[in-house]
ZATIPA-94297 format. One record per residue (C-alpha): residue in one letter; x, y, z. Coordinates in steps of 0.05 Angstrom, whole numbers. Example, Ala and Ser with C-alpha at 12.3 -4.5 7.8 and 13.67 -1.06 7.14 Angstrom:
2
> a / 246 / -90 / 156
> s / 273 / -21 / 143
END
This chain:
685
> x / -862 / 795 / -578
> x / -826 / 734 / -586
> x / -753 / 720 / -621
> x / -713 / 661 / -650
> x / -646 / 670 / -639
> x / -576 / 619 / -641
> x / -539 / 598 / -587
> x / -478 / 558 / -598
> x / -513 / 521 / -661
> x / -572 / 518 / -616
> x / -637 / 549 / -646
> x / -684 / 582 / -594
> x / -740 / 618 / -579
> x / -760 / 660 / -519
> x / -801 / 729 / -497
> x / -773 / 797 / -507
> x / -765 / 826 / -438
> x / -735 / 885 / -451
> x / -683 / 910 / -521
> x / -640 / 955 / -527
> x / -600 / 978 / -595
> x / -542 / 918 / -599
> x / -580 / 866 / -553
> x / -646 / 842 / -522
> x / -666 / 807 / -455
> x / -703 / 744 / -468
> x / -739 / 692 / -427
> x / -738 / 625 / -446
> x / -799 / 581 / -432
> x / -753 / 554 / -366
> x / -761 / 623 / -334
> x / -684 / 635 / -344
> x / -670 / 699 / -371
> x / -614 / 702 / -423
> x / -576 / 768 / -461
> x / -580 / 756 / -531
> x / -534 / 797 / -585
> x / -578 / 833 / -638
> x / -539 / 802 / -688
> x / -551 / 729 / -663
> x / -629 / 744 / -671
> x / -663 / 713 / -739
> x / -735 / 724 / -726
> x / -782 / 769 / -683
> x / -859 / 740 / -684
> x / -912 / 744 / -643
> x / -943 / 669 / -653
> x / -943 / 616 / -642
> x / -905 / 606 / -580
> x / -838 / 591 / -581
> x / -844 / 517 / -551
> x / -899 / 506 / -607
> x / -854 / 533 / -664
> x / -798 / 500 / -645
> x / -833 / 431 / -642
> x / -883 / 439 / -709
> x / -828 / 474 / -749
> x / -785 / 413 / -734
> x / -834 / 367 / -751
> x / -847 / 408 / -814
> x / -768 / 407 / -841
> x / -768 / 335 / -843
> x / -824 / 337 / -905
> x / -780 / 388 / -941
> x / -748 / 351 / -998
> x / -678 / 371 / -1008
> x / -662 / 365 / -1076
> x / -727 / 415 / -1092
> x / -704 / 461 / -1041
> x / -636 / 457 / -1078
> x / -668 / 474 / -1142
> x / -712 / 528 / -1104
> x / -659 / 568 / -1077
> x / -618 / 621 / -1111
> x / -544 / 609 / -1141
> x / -526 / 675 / -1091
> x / -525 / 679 / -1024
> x / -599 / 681 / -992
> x / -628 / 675 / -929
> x / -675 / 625 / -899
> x / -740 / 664 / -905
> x / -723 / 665 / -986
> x / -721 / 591 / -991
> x / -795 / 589 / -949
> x / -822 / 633 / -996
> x / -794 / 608 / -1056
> x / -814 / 531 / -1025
> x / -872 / 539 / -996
> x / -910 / 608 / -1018
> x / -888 / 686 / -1023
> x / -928 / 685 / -960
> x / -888 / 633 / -917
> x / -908 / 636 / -852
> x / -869 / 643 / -784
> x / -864 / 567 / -771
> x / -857 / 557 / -848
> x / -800 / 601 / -846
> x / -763 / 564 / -787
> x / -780 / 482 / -820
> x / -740 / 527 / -876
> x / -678 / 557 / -824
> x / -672 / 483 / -795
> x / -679 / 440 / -866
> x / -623 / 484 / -888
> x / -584 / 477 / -823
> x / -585 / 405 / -821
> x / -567 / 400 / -896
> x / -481 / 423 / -893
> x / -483 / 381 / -959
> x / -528 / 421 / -1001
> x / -519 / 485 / -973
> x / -469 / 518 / -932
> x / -468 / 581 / -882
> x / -467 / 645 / -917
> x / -431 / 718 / -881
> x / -484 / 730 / -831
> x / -530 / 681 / -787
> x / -586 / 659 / -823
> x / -553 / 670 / -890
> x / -536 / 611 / -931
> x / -500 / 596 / -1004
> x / -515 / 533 / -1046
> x / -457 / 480 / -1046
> x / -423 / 472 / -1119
> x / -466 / 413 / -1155
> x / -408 / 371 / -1157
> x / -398 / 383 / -1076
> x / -465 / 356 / -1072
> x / -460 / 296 / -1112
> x / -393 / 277 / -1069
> x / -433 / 285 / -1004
> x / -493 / 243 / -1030
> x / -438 / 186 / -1047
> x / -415 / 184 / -979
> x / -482 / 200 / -948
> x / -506 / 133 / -986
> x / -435 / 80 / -977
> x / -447 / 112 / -893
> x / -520 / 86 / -895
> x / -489 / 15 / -935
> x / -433 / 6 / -877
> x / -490 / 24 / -824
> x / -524 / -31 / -846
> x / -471 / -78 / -860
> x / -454 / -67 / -784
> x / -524 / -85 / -760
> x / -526 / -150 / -804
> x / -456 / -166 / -774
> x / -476 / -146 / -700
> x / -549 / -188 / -722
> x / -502 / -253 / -735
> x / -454 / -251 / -675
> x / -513 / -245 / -623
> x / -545 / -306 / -658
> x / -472 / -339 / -649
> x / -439 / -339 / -716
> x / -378 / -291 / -731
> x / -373 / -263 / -796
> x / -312 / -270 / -839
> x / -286 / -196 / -836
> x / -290 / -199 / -759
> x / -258 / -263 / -749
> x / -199 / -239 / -790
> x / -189 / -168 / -744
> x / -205 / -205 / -677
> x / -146 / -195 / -639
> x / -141 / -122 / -672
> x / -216 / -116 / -642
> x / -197 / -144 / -575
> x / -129 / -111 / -563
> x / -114 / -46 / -605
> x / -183 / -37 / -639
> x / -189 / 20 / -685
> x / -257 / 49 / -662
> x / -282 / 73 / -728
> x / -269 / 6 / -771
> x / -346 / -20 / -774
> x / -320 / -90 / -745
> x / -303 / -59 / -681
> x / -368 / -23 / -682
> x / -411 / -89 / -694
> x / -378 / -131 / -635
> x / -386 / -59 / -594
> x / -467 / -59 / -620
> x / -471 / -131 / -610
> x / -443 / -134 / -549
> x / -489 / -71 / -516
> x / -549 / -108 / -550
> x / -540 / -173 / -515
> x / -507 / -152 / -453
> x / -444 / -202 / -465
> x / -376 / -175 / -449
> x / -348 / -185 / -517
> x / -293 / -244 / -509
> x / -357 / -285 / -483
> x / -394 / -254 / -544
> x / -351 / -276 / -600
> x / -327 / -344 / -558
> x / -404 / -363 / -565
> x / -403 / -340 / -636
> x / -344 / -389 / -657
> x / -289 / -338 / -675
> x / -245 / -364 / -621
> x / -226 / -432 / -640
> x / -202 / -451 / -573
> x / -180 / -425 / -497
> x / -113 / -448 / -533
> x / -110 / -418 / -593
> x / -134 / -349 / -561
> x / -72 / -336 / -516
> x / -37 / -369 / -575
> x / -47 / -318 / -632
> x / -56 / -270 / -582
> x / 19 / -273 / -567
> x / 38 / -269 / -638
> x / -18 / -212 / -642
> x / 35 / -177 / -586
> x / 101 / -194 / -606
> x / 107 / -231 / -672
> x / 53 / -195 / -711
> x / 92 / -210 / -783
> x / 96 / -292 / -758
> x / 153 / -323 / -725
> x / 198 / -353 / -790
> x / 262 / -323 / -806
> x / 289 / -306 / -878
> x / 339 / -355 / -911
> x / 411 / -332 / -888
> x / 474 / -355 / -893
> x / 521 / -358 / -834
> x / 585 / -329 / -837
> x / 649 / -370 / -832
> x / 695 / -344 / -768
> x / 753 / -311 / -815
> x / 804 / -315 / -751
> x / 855 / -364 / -749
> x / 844 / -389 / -675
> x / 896 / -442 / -641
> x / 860 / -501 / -615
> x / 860 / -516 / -538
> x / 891 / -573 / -508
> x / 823 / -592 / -469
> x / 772 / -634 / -473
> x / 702 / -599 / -452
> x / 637 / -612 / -442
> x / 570 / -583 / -427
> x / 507 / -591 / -384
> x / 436 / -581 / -414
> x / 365 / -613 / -418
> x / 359 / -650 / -472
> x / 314 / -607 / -516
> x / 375 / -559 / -519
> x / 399 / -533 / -583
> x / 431 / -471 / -574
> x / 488 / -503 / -528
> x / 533 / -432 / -503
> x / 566 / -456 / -461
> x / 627 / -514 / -436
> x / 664 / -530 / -382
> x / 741 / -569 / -374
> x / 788 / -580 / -323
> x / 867 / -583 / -319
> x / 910 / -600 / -282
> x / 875 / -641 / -224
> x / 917 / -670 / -171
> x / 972 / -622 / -178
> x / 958 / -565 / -127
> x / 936 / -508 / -183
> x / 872 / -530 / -218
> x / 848 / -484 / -291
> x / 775 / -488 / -295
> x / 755 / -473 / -365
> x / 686 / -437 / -381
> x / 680 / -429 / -461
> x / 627 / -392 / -482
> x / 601 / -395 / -566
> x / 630 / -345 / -592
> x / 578 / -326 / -655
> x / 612 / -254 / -640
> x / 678 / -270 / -675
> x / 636 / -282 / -738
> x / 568 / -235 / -738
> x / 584 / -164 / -735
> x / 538 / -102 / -708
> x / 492 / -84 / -761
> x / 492 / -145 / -801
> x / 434 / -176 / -835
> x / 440 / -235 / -779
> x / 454 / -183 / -727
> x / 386 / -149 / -749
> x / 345 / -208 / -734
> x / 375 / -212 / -665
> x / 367 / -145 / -645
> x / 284 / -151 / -670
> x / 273 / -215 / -619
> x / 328 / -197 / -569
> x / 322 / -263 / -539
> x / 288 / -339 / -550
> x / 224 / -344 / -521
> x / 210 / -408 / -485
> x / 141 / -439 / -461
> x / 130 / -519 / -455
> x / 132 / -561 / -507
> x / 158 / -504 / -549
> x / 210 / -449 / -565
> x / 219 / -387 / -611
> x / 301 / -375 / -624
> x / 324 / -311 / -632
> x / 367 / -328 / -691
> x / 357 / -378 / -753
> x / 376 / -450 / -728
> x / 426 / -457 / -788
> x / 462 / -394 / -755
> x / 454 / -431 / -684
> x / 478 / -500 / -708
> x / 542 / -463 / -749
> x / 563 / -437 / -672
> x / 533 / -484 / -617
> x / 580 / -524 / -580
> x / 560 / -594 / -603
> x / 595 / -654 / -584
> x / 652 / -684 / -629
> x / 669 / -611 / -660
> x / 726 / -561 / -650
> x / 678 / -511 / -633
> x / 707 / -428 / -641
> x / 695 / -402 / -572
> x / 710 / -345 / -524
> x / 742 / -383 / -461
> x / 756 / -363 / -398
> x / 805 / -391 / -359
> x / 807 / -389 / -278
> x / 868 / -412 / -244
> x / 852 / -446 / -176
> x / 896 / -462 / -113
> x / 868 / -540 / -107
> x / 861 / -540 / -30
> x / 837 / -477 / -17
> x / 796 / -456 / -87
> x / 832 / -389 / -84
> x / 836 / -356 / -146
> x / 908 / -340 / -172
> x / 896 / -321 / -245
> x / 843 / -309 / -296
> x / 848 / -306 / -373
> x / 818 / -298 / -437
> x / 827 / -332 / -496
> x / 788 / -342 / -577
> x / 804 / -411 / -596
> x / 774 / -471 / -617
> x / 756 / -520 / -567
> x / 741 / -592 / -571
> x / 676 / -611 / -545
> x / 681 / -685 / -513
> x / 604 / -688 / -493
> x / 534 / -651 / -490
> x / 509 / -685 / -424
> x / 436 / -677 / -411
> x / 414 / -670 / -340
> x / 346 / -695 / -349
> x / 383 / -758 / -368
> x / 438 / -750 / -305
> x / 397 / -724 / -250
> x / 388 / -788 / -209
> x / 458 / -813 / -220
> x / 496 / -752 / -208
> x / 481 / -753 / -140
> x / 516 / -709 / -82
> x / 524 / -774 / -51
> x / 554 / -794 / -121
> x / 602 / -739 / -128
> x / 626 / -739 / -53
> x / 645 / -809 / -55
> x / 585 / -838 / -12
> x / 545 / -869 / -68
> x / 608 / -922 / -106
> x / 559 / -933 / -167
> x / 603 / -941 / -233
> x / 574 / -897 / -277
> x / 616 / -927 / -329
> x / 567 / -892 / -386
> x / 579 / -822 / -368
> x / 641 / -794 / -410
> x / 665 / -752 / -354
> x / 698 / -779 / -296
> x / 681 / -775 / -224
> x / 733 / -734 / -202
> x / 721 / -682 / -254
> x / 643 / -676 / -236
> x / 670 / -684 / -167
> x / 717 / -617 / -166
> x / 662 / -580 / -200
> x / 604 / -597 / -146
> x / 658 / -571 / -94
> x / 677 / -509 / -128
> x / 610 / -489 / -141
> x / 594 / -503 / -69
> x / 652 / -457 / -49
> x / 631 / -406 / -88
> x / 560 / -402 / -75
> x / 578 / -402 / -6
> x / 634 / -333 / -13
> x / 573 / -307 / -54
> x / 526 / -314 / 1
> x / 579 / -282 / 57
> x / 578 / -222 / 15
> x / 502 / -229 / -2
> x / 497 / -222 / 67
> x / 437 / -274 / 79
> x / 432 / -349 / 47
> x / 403 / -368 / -21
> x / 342 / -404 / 1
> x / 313 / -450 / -58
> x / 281 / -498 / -21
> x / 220 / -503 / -77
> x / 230 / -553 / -139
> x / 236 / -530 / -208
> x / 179 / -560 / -253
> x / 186 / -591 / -324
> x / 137 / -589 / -377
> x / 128 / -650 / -426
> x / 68 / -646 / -480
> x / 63 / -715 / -509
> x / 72 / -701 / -576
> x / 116 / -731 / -637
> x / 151 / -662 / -644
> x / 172 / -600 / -621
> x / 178 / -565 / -684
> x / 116 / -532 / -680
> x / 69 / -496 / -640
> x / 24 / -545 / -594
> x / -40 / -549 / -609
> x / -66 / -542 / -534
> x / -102 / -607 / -527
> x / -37 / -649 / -514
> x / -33 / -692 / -442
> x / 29 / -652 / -407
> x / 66 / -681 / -349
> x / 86 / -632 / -307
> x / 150 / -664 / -269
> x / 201 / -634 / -207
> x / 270 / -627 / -193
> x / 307 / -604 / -139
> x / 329 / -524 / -149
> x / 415 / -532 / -132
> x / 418 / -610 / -167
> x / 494 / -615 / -165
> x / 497 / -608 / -241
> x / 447 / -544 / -251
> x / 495 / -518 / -192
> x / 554 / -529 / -225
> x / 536 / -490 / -283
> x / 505 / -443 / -248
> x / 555 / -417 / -208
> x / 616 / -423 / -271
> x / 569 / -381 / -311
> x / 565 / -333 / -254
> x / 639 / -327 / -251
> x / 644 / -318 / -327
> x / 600 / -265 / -325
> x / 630 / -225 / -260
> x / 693 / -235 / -286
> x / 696 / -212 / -354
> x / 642 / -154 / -323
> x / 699 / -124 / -279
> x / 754 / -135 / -341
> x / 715 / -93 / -392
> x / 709 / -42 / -332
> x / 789 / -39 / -320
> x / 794 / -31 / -402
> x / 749 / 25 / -399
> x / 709 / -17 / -445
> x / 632 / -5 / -436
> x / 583 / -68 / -429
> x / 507 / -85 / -407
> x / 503 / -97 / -333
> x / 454 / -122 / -289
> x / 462 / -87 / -219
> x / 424 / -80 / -156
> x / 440 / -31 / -99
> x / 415 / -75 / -36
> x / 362 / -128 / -18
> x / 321 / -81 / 20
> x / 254 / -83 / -12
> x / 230 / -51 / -65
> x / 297 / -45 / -87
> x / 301 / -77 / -164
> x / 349 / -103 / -203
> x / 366 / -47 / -257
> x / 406 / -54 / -325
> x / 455 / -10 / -344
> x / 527 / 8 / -372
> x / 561 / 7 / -311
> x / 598 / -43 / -275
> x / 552 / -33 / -202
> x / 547 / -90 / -149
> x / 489 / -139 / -156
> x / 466 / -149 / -79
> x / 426 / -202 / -99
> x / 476 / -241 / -130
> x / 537 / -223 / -90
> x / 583 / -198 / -140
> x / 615 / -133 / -148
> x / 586 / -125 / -223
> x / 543 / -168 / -272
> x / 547 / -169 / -343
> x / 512 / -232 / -380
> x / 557 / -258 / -430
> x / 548 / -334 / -437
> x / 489 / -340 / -477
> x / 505 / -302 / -548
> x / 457 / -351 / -579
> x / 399 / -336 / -536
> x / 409 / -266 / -507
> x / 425 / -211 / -556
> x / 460 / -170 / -490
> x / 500 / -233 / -490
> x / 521 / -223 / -563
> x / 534 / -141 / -548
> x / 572 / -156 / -486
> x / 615 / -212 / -528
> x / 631 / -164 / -589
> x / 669 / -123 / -529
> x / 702 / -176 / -492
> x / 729 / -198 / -555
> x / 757 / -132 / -570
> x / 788 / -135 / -490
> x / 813 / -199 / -510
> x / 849 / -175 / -579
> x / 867 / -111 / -572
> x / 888 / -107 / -487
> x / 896 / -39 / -463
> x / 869 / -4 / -526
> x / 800 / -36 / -536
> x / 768 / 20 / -513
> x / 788 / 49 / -584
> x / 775 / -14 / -622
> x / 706 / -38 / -586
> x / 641 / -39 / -628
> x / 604 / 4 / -581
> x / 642 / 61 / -544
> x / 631 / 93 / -472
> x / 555 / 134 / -467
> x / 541 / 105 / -533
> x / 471 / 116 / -553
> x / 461 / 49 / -596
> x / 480 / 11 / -515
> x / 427 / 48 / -475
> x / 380 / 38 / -534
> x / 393 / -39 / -545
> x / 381 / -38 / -459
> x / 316 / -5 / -463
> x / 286 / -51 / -517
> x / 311 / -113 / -489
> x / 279 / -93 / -424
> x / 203 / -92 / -450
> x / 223 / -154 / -494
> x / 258 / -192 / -440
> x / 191 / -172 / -389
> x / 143 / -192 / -448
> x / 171 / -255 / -453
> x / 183 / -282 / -389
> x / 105 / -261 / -385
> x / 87 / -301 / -443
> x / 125 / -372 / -408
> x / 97 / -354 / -341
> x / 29 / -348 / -371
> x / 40 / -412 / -417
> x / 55 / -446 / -360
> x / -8 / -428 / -322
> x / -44 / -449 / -381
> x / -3 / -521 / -380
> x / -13 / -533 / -305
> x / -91 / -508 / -315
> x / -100 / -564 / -366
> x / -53 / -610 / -327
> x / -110 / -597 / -267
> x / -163 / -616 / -320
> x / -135 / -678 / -351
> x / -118 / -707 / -278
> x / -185 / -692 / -245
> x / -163 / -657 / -195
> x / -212 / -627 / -148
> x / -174 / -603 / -85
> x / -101 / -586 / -75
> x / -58 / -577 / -11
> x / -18 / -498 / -10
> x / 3 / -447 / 29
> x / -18 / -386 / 53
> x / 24 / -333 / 10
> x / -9 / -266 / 15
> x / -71 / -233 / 39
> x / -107 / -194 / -19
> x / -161 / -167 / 24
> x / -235 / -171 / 27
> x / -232 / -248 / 53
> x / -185 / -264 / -6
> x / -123 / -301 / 5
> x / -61 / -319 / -45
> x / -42 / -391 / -42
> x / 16 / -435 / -73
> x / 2 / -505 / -93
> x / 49 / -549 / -54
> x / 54 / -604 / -130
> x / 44 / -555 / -179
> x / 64 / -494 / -204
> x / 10 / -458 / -193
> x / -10 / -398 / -149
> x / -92 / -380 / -142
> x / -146 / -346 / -92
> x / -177 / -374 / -40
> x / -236 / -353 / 9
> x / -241 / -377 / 77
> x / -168 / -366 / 96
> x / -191 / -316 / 148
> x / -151 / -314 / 222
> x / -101 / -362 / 195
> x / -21 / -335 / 191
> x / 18 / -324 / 122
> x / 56 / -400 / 107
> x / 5 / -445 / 137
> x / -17 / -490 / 105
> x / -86 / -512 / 82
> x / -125 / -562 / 32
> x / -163 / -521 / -18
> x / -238 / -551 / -51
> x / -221 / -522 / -124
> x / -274 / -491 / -167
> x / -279 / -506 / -245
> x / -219 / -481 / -287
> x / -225 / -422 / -337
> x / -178 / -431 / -386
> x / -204 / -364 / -422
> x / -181 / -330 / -363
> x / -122 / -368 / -339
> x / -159 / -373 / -273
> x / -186 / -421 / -215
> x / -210 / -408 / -157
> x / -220 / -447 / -89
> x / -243 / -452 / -20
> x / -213 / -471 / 38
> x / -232 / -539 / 66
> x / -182 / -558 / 115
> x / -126 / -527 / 160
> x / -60 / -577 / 154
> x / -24 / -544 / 208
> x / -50 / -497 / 253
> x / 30 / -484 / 277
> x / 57 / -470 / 220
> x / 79 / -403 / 202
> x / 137 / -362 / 163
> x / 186 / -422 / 171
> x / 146 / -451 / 117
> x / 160 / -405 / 67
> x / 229 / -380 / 69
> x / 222 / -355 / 3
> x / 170 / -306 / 16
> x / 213 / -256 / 51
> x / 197 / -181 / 53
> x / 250 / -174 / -4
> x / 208 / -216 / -44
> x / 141 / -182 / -31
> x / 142 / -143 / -93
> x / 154 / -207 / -137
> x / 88 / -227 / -121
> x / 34 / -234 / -171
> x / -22 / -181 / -160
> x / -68 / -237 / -177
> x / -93 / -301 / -203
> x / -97 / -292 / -269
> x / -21 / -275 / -287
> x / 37 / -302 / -246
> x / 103 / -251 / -246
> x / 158 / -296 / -238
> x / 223 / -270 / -245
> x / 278 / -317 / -270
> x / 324 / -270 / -293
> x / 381 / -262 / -230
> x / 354 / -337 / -199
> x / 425 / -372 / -206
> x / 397 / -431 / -226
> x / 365 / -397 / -282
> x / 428 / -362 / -302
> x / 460 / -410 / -356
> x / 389 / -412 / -399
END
C-alpha cells in the first residue's frame, strides 16, 4: 500500500511500512524512512508507484484547463478527488486524481486552500479576474525585459535603462524590470555590467560616468540654487583705520579672508586677520542658512567648483578689493623684536580692502630672497610694500616654528602642490572631459601660501580658546597625539590638535565656504557683542543637539567631497598621461601591498599607482616604471618596473611617509585618500 502525503508544500509518495491510529511509517523511493501525521495523508493506492504517479500526474495537470476546472468545481468547499471526477469522469483514477490535487495547487488564483489538506474553495470571480490581469501585465513586463536584455547584448541601450543607469549601477531597486534586464543581459553574455552597457552606448563617456555619477551621490536634485536675496547687515559697524588685503589664486571668488598691519617700526606691531563676516547678516534657520547647511561646504575639482551658497549671497559678503567690506577682525598685538604676543581682540566693523593679490600671479616675484632683502627687484606693481610682505613672511616663520616645538617633530612638506588648468573659455560650467589640462607645481610653504597659512591658524586657535573662556560652545577639530592611528576628531570641545600644535582648533575663517565656519562665526560674534554673557545670547548653546548634528553631517559631506577632488584629480592627471604620451614615469617606492605588488608615487605628477617587479627593493627608492594603458573607466594604470634609480636610497626620500602617515595611505590604485583638511597650507581654502 502506497500513500501521497504533504510535506512542507511538498507532495509525496512513499510505501506504508507500518500505521498506527494518528500516523504511518513511510519509505520514500530513497530508502529513507519518514513519520507521517494521519492528517497530512491525501491518498492511499496501491498503483502505480509513487515515482510513476508523481511524474505522469504532473505531466497530466499541465493539460487541465483552468478556466473549465473553474467552472467544474463546486461554489462550496470540495476536495481534489471532486474536481477529478467532476473533470475527468465519476471514475477518476489515482493519477487522475493527483494531475487534479497539483492543477489545483498550482492555481492560488482560481482556487484557494480550504479547512483541511486537500480541501480547496473557489476564489470570488472578481478575485480571479484581478489575478488574470496581473498574471497577463507579469508575462508583458517578462517580455519587455528579454527584448531590453536582447538589445543591450547586441550593444544598444534602451531608453528606459539609459534614464535609471546610475540608479541600476549604484542603488538599484532589484524588482524594477530595468535592473533585471542589465542583470539577464549581463549573465547571458558574461560582461560585468559597466562593460555591458559601456559597449551598448549608455555611457556617453569615461567622463561623463564619474561625472553624473557624482551628482547621482551628492546632488541628485542638480547643483543650481533658488533665486534669493541677500540680506543687508542691519548693524551699524565703525570702519577701521586699515588698509587690508588678501592672498588667493586667481579663480577665487569667495575671498574670507584679509590681512593689515599697524604700526611697523614702532616696537608693538597689530596684525589684523578679518574674516567675511556673512554671520552678522544670515541667521540660523534662514532660507540662505538652509542651503548652507544641505552642501555644508564648496566642492572643488579642476577646472571647476560647486559653492555652497548662491554667488549673489557670496559677492554681497566677499572681501573684494576697493569695498568697505563688514567683517569679523581679529586683532593680534605683537612685540616687533621678539613676535611676542601682548594682546588679542575682536572687533565687527567694516574694513577697507586695498587689494585681492593673486599668488599664481606673485609666486615668482615674492621670493624669500625678495622679502629678506637679498633679491632688490622693485616690484613697483604690487600694491603692498616690501616691508609689509616682509613682516608677514617672518611672523609666519616664527610661528610655524613655536608650532612645531610644541608639535614636537618638524612639518615636513617637501612635495609640490599641483595646479590644474583645463583650457577652456570658461569656468562656469562643468568640463566636458576632453579639454588639454596642464597640470603645473608649486612649492608647499611659498612665502605667501605661508603667510596665510599660519594667520589663519592663529585666527582660528585664538578665537577657539576665547569661545572656550566664554563658556561659549563651537566646532573643533582636535587630535590627542601623532602616534598612529590616532585621527583627527571633530567635536564641541576646545582639545589640543597634536598635529597642528595648538591647544584647540575651531575653523572660523571661511564662512563662505565651510558651513562650520559660518556656525562657529554666529558664536564668536555673540563673544564679541555680548562679553561675559554670550553663553546666554549665542545661537547654539552648550550639548546642543542641532551642534553635534551639523558635526556629524558635515563629516560624511566634508569626506565625500574631498573624495570627489581627489578622484577628479586622478581622472585629470590620467588624461594629462594620455594627451602627453607618456609611457614611463620615474616614482618611489611608497608601500608594499603584497603578492609582488608595490605602491608608487610619481615623482611630476600627482599620481600614485601599482607596480610589479618592485621585489627586494626598500620603501623610498626610487625606480622608472614602463606604464601600461590608462583606464579612465576605472581611474586606474598600472606599470612595471624597468629600472632601479638608486639602489641607496631609502626612507630619507620620503619624509612624508612616516608611520603617522601610514593610515593616510590609499588602499589602492583606483582611489587616492588624500587628506587636506589639517595640511596648513590647505587651511585658508
Amino acid at each position: 500500500m502506497y500513500v501521497l502525503f504533504e510535506d512542507a508544500g511538498k507532495f509525496m509518495a512513499g510505501r506504508i511500512m507500518s500505521e498506527a491510529e494518528a500516523s504511518a511509517q513511510v519509505e520514500l523511493d530513497s530508502g529513507k524512512r519518514v513519520k507521517v501525521k494521519s492528517a497530512h495523508m491525501l491518498l492511499k493506492f496501491d498503483k502505480p508507484a509513487p515515482a510513476a504517479l508523481l511524474l505522469d500526474a504532473a505531466a497530466l495537470s499541465q493539460t487541465i484547463e483552468l478556466e473549465l476546472a473553474y467552472e467544474c468545481a463546486p461554489d462550496e468547499e470540495f476536495g481534489f478527488g471532486d474536481l477529478a471526477q467532476d473533470y475527468f469522469s465519476a471514475k477518476a483514477s489515482t493519477t487522475e486524481q493527483v494531475a487534479a490535487l497539483l492543477c489545483l495547487h498550482e492555481a492560488p488564483h482560481y482556487f484557494r486552500r480550504g479547512g483541511a489538506k486537500g480541501r480547496f474553495r473557489k476564489a470570488p470571480a472578481e478575485i480571479v479576474q484581478q489575478a488574470l490581469l496581473a498574471i497577463e501585465k507579469k508575462k508583458q513586463v517578462q517580455a519587455q525585459i528579454e527584448a531590453w536584455s536582447a538589445d543591450l547584448v547586441a550593444g544598444t541601450c534602451p531608453e528606459p535603462i539609459r534614464e535609471q543607469l546610475y540608479k541600476i549601477l549604484f542603488r538599484p531597486d532589484k524588482n524594477t524590470p530595468e535592473y533585471k534586464a542589465v542583470v539577464e543581459a549581463s549573465k547571458g553574455s558574461q560582461t560585468a555590467p559597466l562593460d555591458l552597457l559601456q559597449n551598448a552606448g549608455a555611457i556617453a563617456s569615461p567622463w561623463d560616468f564619474h561625472w553624473q555619477r557624482f551628482l547621482f551621490d551628492l546632488f541628485p536634485k542638480g547643483t543650481g540654487f533658488p533665486v534669493l536675496q541677500a540680506p543687508a547687515i542691519a548693524d551699524e559697524l565703525p570702519l577701521a583705520p586699515v588698509h587690508a588685503f588678501s592672498i588667493d589664486d586667481s579663480h577665487t571668488t569667495e575671498i574670507d579672508d584679509a590681512l593689515s598691519l599697524q604700526g611697523l617700526g614702532s616696537g608693538r606691531v597689530t596684525v589684523g586677520i578679518h574674516i567675511a563676516a556673512p554671520g552678522l547678516a544670515l541667521s540660523p534657520g534662514s532660507a540662505i542658512d538652509q542651503l548652507g547647511r544641505a552642501r555644508l561646504s564648496t566642492v572643488y575639482m579642476p577646472g571647476y567648483k560647486i559653492t555652497m551658497l548662491p554667488d549673489s549671497v557670496v559677492q554681497a559678503y566677499t572681501l573684494i578689493e576697493g569695498r568697505d567690506c563688514p567683517a569679523v577682525s581679529l586683532y593680534v598685538t605683537f612685540s616687533e623684536d621678539t613676535l611676542e604676543v601682548q594682546s588679542a581682540e575682536t572687533r565687527l566693523e567694516r574694513v577697507p580692502i586695498l587689494v585681492n593679490l593673486r599668488h599664481d600671479q606673485l609666486d615668482e616675484r615674492i621670493t624669500q630672497e625678495w622679502l629678506e632683502g637679498e633679491d632688490q627687484s622693485d616690484h613697483a606693481d604690487v600694491p603692498v610694500s616690501r616691508a609689509t610682505l616682509g613682516f608677514f613672511w617672518r611672523l609666519a616663520q616664527t610661528l610655524k616654528a613655536r608650532r612645531e616645538v610644541v608639535r614636537g617633530k618638524p612639518e615636513n612638506f617637501n612635495r609640490p602642490d599641483y595646479s590644474f588648468k583645463l583650457e577652456r573659455a570658461s569656468n562656469d560650467t562643468p568640463p566636458l572631459g576632453d579639454e588639454t589640462v596642464l597640470i603645473g607645481t608649486r612649492k608647499r610653504g611659498a612665502p605667501l601660501d605661508l603667510m596665510v597659512a599660519e594667520a589663519m591658524i592663529l585666527a582660528n586657535s585664538t578665537w577657539g580658546q576665547w569661545m572656550a573662556q566664554l563658556g561659549v560652545p563651537g566646532i573643533y577639530r582636535s587630535q590627542a597625539s601623532l602616534a598612529p592611528g590616532v585621527k583627527v576628531r571633530m567635536g564641541t570641545k576646545a582639545l589640543p590638535h597634536a598635529g597642528i600644535g595648538v591647544p584647540s582648533y575651531a575653523w572660523s575663517t571661511s564662512p563662505l565656504r565651510r558651513y562650520t565656519d559660518l556656525v562657529n562665526q554666529w558664536q564668536i560674534i555673540a563673544c564679541a557683542k555680548h562679553g561675559a554673557t554670550a553663553a546666554l545670547a549665542a545661537p547654539f548653546k552648550p550639548k546642543d543637539a542641532e551642534l553635534f548634528s551639523i558635526i556629524s553631517g558635515f563629516d560624511a559631506t566634508y569626506s565625500a567631497y574631498n573624495s570627489v577632488q581627489s578622484s577628479m584629480e586622478r581622472y585629470w592627471t590620467l588624461r594629462h598621461v594620455q594627451q602627453q604620451g607618456l609611457e614611463e614615469l620615474d616614482a618611489s617606492l611608497v608601500k608594499e601591498m603584497g603578492g609582488g605588488i608595490w605602491l608608487v608615487r610619481a615623482d611630476t605628477l600627482p599620481l600614485m599607482f601599482s607596480v610589479m617587479g618592485a621585489q627586494n627593493l626598500p620603501r623610498g627608492a626610487r625606480v622608472r616604471v614602463k606604464l601600461a594603458d590608462v583606464d579612465l573607466m576605472a581611474l586606474d594604470v598600472r606599470g612595471t618596473v624597468i629600472a632601479h634609480l638608486d639602489a641607496d636610497a631609502a626612507l630619507d626620500g620620503m619624509a612624508v611617509e612616516t608611520d603617522e602617515d601610514e593610515d593616510n595611505l590609499p588602499a589602492g590604485p583606483v582611489t587616492i585618500a588624500v587628506d587636506l583638511s589639517d595640511s596648513p597650507q590647505d587651511l585658508p581654502a
